[in-house]
N, C-alpha and C positions, 0 to 999 in steps of 0.2 A: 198287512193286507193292502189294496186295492185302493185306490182313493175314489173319491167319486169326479174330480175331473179324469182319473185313470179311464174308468168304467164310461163314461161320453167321447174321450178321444177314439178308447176300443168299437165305441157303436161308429162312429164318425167312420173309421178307417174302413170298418165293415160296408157303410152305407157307401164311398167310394168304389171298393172294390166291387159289389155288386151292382151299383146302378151308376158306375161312373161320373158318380159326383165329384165336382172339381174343388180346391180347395178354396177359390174365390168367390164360389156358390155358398158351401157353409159361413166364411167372411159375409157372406154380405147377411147373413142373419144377424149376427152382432151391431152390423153397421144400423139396420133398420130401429133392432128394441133401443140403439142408445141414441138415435134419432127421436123414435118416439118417449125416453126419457127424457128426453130437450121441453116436453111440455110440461112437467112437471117443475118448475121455478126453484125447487129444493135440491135438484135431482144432484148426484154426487157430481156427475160428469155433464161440466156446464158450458163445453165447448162441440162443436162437432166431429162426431167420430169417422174417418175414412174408411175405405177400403186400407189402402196403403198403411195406414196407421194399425189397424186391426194385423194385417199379413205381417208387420214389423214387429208386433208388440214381444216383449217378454216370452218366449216356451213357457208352457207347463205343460203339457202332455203333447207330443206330436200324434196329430197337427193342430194343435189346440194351442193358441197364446192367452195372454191376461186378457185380453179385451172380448174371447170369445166368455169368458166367464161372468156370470155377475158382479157386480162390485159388494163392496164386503159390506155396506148398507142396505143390499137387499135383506127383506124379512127382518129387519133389528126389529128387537123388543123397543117399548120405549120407560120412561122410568121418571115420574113427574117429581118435581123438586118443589117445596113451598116451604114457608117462615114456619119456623117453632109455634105461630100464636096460631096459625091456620090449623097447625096439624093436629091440635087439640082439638080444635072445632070440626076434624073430618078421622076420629080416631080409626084405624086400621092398623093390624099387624100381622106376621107373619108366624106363629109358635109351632116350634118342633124342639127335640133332645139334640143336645150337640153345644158347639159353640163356634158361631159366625165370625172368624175371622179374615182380616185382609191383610195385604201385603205390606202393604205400607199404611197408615193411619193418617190420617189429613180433614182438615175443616171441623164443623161444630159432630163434637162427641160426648157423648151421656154415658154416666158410669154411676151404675145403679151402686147403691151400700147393700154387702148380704154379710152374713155368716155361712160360713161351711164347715160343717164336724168331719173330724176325721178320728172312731173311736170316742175317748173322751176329752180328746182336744178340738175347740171353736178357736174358727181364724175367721177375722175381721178381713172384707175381700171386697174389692172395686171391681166391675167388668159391667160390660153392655149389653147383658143380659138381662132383660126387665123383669122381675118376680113372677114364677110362676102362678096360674090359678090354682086355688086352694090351698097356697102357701097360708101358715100363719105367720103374721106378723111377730118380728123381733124388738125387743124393748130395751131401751136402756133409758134410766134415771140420769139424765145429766148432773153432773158434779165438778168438783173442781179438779178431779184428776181425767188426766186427757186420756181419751180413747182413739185408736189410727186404725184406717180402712188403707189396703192397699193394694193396689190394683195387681189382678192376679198373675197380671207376664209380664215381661219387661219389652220396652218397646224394641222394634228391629232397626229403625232407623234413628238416630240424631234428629230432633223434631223441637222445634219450638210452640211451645204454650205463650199465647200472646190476648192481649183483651182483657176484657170482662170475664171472670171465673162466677157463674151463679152454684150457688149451692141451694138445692130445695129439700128443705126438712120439716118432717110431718110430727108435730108437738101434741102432745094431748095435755090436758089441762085437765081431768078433771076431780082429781082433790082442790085444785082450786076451787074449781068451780063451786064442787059440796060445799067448801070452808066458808065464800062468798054469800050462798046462797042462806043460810044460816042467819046472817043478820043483815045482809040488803047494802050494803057500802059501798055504793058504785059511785056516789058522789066524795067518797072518802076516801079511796086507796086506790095506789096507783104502783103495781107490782111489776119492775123490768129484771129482764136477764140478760146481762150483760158476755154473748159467746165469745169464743173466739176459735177460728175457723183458720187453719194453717196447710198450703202448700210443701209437701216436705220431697224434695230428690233422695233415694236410696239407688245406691252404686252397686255393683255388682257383692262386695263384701259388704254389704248392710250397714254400709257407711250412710248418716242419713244428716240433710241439709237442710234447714226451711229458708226457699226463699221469696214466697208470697204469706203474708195475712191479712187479716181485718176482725175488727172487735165490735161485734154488731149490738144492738139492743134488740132482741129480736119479739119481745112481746110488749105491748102495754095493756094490762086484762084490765078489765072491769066487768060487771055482773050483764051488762047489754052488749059487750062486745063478744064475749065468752056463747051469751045465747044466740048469737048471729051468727058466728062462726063454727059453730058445734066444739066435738070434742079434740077432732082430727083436724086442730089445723096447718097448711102448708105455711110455711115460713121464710123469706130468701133472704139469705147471706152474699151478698156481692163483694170479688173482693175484684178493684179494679186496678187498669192500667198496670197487666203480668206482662213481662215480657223473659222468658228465661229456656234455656235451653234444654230439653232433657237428652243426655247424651245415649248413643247407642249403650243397649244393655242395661239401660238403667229404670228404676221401675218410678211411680208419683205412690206418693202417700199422703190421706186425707187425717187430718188433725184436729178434733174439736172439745171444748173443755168450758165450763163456766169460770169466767177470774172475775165476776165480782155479780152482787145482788143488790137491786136498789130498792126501798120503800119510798114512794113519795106520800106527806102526809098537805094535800094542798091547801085545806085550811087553816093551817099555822105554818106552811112553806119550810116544810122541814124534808128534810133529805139522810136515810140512813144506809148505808153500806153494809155489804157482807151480811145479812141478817140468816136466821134462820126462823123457820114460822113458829117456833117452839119458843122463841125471844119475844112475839110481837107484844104477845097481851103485857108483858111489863114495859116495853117500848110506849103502848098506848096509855097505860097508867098514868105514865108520867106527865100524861094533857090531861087528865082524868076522863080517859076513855075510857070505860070500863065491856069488858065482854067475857063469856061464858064458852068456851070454843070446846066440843066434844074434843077425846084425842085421837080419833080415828081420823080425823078431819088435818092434823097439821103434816099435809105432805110438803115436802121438803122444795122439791124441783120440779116444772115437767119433764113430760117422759119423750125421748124420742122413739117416732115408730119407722120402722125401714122393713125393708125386704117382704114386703108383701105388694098386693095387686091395689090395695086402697091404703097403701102408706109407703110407695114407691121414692123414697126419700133420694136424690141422688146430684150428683155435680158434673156440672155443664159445662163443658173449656171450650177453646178453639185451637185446632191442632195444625200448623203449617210447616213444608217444608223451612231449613235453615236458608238465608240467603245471605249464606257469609260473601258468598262469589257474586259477582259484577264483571261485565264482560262489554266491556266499552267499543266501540269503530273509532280506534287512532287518528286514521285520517284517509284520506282518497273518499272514492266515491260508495255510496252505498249499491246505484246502481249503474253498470257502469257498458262501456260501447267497445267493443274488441273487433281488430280483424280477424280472417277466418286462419290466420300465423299469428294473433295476437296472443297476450295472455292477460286475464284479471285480475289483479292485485288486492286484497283486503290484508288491511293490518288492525289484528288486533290488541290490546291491553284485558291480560286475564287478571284480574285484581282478587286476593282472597282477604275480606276485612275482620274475618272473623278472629280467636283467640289460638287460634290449633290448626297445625298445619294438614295438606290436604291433597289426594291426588286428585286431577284432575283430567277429563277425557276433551279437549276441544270438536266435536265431531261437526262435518260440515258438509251436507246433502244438497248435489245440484236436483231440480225435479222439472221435467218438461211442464209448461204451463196448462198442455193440453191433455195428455195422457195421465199426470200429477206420477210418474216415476221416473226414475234417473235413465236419460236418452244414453244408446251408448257410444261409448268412447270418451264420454268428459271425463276427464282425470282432475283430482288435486292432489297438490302435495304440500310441505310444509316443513319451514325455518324457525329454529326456538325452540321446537321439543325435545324432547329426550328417548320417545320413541313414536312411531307410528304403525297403522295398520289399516282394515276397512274388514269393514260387515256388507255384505250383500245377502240380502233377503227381502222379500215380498216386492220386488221388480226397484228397489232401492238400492243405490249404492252411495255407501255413508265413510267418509275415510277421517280418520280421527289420528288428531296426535295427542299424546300423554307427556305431563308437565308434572312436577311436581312444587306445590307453593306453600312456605313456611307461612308461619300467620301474619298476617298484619303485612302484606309483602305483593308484590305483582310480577307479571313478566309479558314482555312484546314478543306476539306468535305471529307470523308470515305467512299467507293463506296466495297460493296459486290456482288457480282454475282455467283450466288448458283445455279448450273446442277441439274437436277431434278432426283430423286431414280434412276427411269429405265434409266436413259442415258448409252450411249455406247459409247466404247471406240472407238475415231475417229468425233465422235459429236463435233461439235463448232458453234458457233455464232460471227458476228463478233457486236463490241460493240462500239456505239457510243454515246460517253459525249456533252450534251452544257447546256451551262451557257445561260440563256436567260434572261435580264431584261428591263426595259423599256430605258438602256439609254446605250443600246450596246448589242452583243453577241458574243460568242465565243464556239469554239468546240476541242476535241481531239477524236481523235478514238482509238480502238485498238480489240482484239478479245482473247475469251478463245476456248481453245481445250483440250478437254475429251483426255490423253494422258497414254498409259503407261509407257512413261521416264519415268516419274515422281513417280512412286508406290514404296511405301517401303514397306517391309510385313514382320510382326513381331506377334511374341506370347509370352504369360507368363500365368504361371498358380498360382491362389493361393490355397493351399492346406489346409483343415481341418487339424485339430490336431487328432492324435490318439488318439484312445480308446477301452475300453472294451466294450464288447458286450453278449449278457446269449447264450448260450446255447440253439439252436433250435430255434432261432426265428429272423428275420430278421431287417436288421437298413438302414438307407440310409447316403451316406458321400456327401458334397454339396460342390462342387467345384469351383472354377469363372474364365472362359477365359477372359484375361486380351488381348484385340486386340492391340499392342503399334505399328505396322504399320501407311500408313496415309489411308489406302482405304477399302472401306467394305469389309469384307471377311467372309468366310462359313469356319468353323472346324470341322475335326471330329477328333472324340473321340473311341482310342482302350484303352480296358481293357485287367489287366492281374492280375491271384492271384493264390499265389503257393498253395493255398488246389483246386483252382475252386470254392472257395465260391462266385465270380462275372465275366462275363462276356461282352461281345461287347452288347449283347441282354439289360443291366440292365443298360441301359443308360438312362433318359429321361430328358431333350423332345432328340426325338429320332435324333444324326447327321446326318447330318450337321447342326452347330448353325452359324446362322450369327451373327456378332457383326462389330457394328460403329468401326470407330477408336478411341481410344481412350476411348471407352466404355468397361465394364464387364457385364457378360451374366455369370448366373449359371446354372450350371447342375447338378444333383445325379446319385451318382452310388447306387443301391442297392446290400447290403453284406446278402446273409443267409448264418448263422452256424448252417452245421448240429446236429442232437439231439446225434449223438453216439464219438461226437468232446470230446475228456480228457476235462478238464480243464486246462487253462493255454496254450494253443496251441496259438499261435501264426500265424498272413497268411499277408503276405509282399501283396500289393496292388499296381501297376505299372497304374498310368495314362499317356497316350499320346496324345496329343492335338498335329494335324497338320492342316498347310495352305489348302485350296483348291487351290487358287489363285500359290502357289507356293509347295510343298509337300516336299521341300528340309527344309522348314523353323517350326521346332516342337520344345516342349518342354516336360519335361516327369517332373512326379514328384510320390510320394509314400507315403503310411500311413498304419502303422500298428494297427489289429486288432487283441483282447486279447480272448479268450472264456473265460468266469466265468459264475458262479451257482447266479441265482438271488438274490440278496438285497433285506430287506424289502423295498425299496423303489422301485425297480422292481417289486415287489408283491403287492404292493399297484396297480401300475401304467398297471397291469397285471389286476387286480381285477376290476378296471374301464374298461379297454379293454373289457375283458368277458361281462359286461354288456352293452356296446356300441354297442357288437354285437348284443346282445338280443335286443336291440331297433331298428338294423335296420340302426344305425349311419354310419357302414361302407362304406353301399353304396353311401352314400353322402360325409364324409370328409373321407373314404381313410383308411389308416393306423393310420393316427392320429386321430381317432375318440375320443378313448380312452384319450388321454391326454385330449381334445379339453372338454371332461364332465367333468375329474376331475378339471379342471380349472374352469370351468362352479360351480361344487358344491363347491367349496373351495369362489370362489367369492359369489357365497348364502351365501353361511355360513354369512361371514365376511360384505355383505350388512345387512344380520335380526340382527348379532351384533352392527353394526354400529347405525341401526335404534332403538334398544332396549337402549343403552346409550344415542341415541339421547332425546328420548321421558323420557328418567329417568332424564336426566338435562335440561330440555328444563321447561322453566319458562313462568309461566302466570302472574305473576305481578313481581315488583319490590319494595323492599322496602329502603328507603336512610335516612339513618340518621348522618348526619356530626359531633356530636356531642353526644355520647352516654352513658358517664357518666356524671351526675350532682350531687351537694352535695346542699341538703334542709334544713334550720333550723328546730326544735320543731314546731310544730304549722303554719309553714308555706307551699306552693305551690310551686314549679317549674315548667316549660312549655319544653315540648320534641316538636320538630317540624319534621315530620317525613314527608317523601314525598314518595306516590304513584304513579307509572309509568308503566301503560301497554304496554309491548314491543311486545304484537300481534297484528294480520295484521285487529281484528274484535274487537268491542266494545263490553263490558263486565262489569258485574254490581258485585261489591268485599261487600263481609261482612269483618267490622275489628272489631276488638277484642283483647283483653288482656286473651291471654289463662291461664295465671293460676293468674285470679284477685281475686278468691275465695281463694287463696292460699298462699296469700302474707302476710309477717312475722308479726305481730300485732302494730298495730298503721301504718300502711301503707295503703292508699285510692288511687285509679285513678279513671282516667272519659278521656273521647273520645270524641273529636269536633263533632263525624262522625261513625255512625257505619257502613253508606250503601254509598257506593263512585261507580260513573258510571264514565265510563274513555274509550274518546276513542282510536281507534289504534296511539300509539305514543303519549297519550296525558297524565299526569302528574297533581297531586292535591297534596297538603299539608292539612294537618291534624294534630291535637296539640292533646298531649298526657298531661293531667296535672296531677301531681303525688302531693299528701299530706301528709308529719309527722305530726303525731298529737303528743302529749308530753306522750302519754303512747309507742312511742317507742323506740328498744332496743340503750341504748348510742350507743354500739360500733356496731350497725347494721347496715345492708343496706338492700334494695329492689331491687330484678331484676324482670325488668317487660317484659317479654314477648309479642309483638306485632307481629299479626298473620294478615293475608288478604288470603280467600278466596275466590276465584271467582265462582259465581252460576253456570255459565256456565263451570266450567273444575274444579271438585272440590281437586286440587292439593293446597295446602295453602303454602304461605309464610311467615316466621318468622323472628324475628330483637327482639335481647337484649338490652335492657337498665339498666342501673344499676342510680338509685338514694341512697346518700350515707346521713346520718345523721351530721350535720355540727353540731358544736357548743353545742353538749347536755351534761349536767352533773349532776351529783347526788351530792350533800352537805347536808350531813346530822349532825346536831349536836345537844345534850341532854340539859333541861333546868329542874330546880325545881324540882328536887330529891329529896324526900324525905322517909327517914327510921320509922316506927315505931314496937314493941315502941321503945324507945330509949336506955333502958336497958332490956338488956336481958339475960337469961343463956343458957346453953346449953338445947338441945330440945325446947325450946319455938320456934314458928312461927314468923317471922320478915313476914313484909309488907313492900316493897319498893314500893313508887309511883314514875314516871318521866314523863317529856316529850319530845319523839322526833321530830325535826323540819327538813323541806328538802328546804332547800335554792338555791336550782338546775331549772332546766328548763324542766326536765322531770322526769317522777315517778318514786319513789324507791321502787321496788318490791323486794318483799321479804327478808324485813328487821327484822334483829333477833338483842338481845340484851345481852350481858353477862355481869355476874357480876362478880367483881372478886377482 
């Protein structure tokens, strides 16, 4: 539903729309009641509230901010605090059904002793419930066997019990008293009960520890002390100087038990232990004391009374958070002076001294000093954690890192706090650190302030280099404000040139330049030289960069510019210009149009190059031969094993072939495992090349055989040589059975010789001739 600032903006909006109230009108209603809360010396808001501050404040409902609202101290209840000994003397309470409890538990707490049935089971039970009226009191005979109260929840947090623990127990006395009263011995007996009274930690499995007690004497009766004090009396058991931790989940249990019983008898100064009253009268015999003791009369113990309105027996602690954690300022300043580019530095030390490790949140809240919420745009952030984040709520912003810290151990966290752009000098926030984990906390404070102590103001300028420049046509020099100050600042920039070739106007971007600290920022100066300038003229260029911030604090520097008649590379660069124009470029990139195409066409160029060598070496098969000489005998085979390898991205179907088989030297024969190989992307086939001498080939010849794969699809072919070489071939030839006729002859007669030649080789002799001689 509706909130009730919802339901005030919706009147507010209404109230506008119909009588044209402004939203400055409504502001200044806020302004005035937290004016008039200025009288009030307590009042929450102890500064003066604006106009300006109210219009700024926080949204909560438009057009309603935090300051049109009350503060959250309007209408508080109040809730008066006084000493245990007061609040006796001003008894008040509050009784209803139910059980009051709180979130966390802390400081002085009372834990009444009750009984509670469940059926016919009684459980001994601690809580802060003080006995109802009409309750009847609960009894128990103290004895030597221990009796435990234990407090009915277990705590939610990790809490330390520290101090003084009172215990108040309501004794009744009075079978003594009857036994006493009987024969008058007040001058004669002196009867203590010696308790003892125990702190016990139970764990979640009912694991249970004592780690405080004390062993009290808690009565000295006599027959006048008995009638002064009635029957019911209160009794305290202090057990001091606790200091002990009850962990989360874990529950306290209360322990009490008699270990020993004294008689004193003082006029014979004798002292007995352990008694019981059923013992005395032979105890006293033995002085020749004599008595006559009814036996209604020998009660044993007193009685303790609890759980009622007039026997409210119960135990009193001090409950504090752990403060295992400590959260120290390392060093720098607590509060500290920033420019309005500054930033503030806290370093701290988170130290956890406790036994058991812990996580912990560092969370760290700038708050305007006047408004008391976080101004916006201050940022922190943070070195040394493991993580971080931020809460924003109720006009707070709270940014926290997360650490995690084993026991007994520390760690150094790095705290930045960064002024936002528009802050002003005099702005501050004051800032507050805490370490918050589950097993303690701790805080430091301090504050920054936007100051101008602190500003240094510094400039440096870097300068181009000189140069020449054509003739009638203009250039720009690009310079960089070096800020070496600490705080942002605004420069301007005077020009000076001994022809007038630039002035204050040919600045751009036009001063004042802001620049960071410690940043560079560039500017140009434009130079035109006029067309009727000699050649070779020279113009001194005077730059000045000064503070805004401060105008005593400049720097100047200078660069010399040469006139010359254009270069072919000016005339190139002239030649693109003219046409940049023609297109229309100027209007878009400026002056540098003209470079901006010749760059443009010089990279065409050099991409259609790029892709034209691509496509000329770019391979559609592979062909691999590990092996590609072989030597074959006469008449016999060798085997080439060649491997085909598609290295594109599509399948593709290759013709192979022996391109010059028709051509190979005589007695040379091949053949192909394969003439049509399908291969796909990436994928690789072998294929045997077998090559044949037959014995009409040349002795000292070889064969190269050209293998060829083209692909149907991209008819680019590839080629691989092999060479097979002739092993072992010879020619032997030698003459048998010659014979002459006739056998005599003379001159002019015709001789006939017959023979025969024979070739004892492994390959043919060709072209064999014979001479005689």
């Amino acid at each position: 539903g509706v909130t009730f600032p919802g339901l005030y903006a919706m009147i507010a909006k209404r109230h506008m729309y119909e009588y044209g109230t402004t939203r400055e009108q409504i502001a200044q209603v806020a302004v005035k009641n937290h004016e008039n809360g200025l009288l009030n010396p307590d009042a929450q808001f102890q500064r003066k509230i604006t106009l300006d501050n109210v219009l700024n404040a926080p949204p909560v409902a438009e057009p309603l901010t935090m300051l049109d609202c009350s503060p959250i101290s309007d209408g508080a209840a109040a809730l008066l605090l006084c000493p245990l000994e007061k609040d006796r003397d001003y008894p008040a309470s509050i009784t209803f059904d139910g059980t009051l409890r709180e979130g966390r538990e802390l400081g002085l707490r009372r834990y009444y002793l009750h009984d509670e049935t469940v059926g016919s089971k009684v459980t001994h039970t601690l809580d802060e419930n003080p006995p109802m009226e009409g309750s009847d009191a609960k009894k128990w005979s103290m004895s030597d066997n221990e009796r435990y109260w234990t407090l009915s929840y277990p705590y939610n947090y990790s809490t330390r019990i520290h101090g003084t623990v009172n215990l108040t127990l309501y004794l009744n006395y009075s079978d003594i008293l009857e036994l006493l009263s009987e024969f008058s011995p007040e001058a004669l007996l002196s009867l203590k009960y010696n308790v003892k009274a125990a702190l016990i930690d139970v764990d979640e499995e009912g694991n249970s520890k004592e780690f405080a007690s004390n062993v009290t004497s808690i009565s000295s009766v006599s027959f006048a002390s008995l009638m002064g004090g009635g029957l019911n009396v209160p009794t305290v058991i202090r057990i001091n100087s606790v200091n002990h931790v009850m962990e989360k989940g874990h529950s306290l249990r209360l322990g009490l038990a008699i270990v020993n019983r004294t008689l004193n008898v003082p006029s014979i100064n004798v002292t007995i232990f352990n008694f019981s009253l059923s013992e005395i009268i032979y105890l006293l015999n033995l002085f020749n004391l004599s008595f006559s003791l009814p036996e209604f009369s020998l009660g044993e113990t007193p009685v303790l009374m609890y759980d009622s309105v007039d026997s409210p027996s119960n135990l009193e602690l001090n409950l504090a958070p752990l403060d295992d954690i400590r959260l120290l300022l390392k060093d720098g300043k607590r509060d500290q002076l920033v420019t309005r580019a500054g930033r503030a530095y806290f370093n701290v030390t988170v130290k956890n001294t406790g036994s058991r490790d812990d996580n912990i949140k560092v969370i760290v809240t700038p708050v305007d000093p006047t408004t008391t919420i976080t101004p916006f745009g201050w940022n922190v952030s943070f070195t040394g954690v493991d993580g971080t984040g931020v809460i924003s709520e109720f006009g707070y912003k709270r940014s926290y890192g997360v650490i995690s810290l084993p026991a007994s151990s520390s760690r150094d966290v790095g705290i930045v706090v960064t002024p936002p752009e528009d802050v002003d000098y005099g702005d501050s926030v004051d800032v507050t650190i805490e370490a918050i984990g589950g097993r303690g906390s701790d805080e430091v404070s301090g504050s920054v302030t936007v100051s101008t102590d602190v500003v240094k103001i510094g400039v440096d300028i870097i300068k181009p280099a000189d140069r020449e420049a054509r003739i009638g046509r203009s250039f720009n020099y690009t310079f960089k404000i070096v800020n070496t100050g600490n705080e942002v600042d605004s420069f301007l920039v005077k020009v000076e040139s001994d022809h007038g070739w630039a002035n204050d106007s040919d600045v751009f971007p036009v001063p004042p330049i802001e620049v960071m600290p410690g940043e560079e920022k560039e500017f140009n100066v434009t130079v035109f030289i006029p067309s009727n300038v000699a050649a070779g003229t020279e113009d001194f260029l005077v730059v000045t960069v000064s503070s805004s911030f401060d105008p005593s604090k400049q720097r100047k520097t200078g660069v010399v510019t040469t006139a010359v008649y254009p270069s072919l590379t000016q005339m190139i660069s002239e030649g693109f210009d003219s046409f940049a124009s023609q297109l229309g470029l100027n209007s878009v990139l400026g002056s540098s149009a003209g470079t901006v195409l010749m760059v443009v066409f010089f990279v065409t160029v050099v991409v259609f190059v790029v892709i034209a060598i691509y496509l000329w070496r770019r391979r559609f098969v592979l062909l691999i031969c590990l092996d590609r000489v072989k030597e074959v005998e006469p008449g016999k085979k060798t085997r080439f094993e060649v491997v085909l390898r598609n290295p594109t991205n599509q399948r593709l179907t290759y013709d192979v072939r022996v391109a010059n088989e028709v051509s190979l030297p005589e007695g040379w024969s091949v053949s192909l495992s394969e003439r049509e190989v399908k291969l796909d992307p990436d994928e690789e086939k072998k294929i045997s090349l077998f090559v044949e001498a037959s014995y009409d080939v040349d002795p000292d010849g070889y064969a190269e055989i050209k293998v060829e794969a083209v692909p149907k699809e991209k008819p680019k072919a590839e080629r691989i040589s092999l060479v097979a070489m002739v092993k072992g071939a010879k020619v032997d030839l030698y003459i048998s059975n010659v014979f002459h006729w006739p056998k005599t002859f003379k001159g002019g007669d015709v001789i006939t010789t017959k023979l025969a030649v024979h070739n004892r080789g492994n390959v043919t002799a060709k072209n064999v001739s014979v001479k005689l001689s």
